[in-house]
N, C-alpha and C positions, 0 to 999 in steps of 0.2 A: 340604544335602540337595537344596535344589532345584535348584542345579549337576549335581549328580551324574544327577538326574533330566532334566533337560536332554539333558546326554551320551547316555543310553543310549537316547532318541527318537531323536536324530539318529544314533545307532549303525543303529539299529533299521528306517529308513529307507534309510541307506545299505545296508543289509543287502534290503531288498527291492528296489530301486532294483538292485544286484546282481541278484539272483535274477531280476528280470524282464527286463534286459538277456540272460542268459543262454539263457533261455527264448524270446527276438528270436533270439537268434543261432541 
């Protein structure tokens, strides 16, 4: 569980890390 939880932080970060990149461009 706490794998899994892990994962979807570090999803979840690349996912804004994304969005804000975007948002530069």
């Amino acid at each position: 569980i706490i794998k899994q939880r892990e994962r979807i932080k570090r999803q979840t970060i690349e996912h804004q890390r994304l969005q804000h990149r975007k948002l530069a461009a």
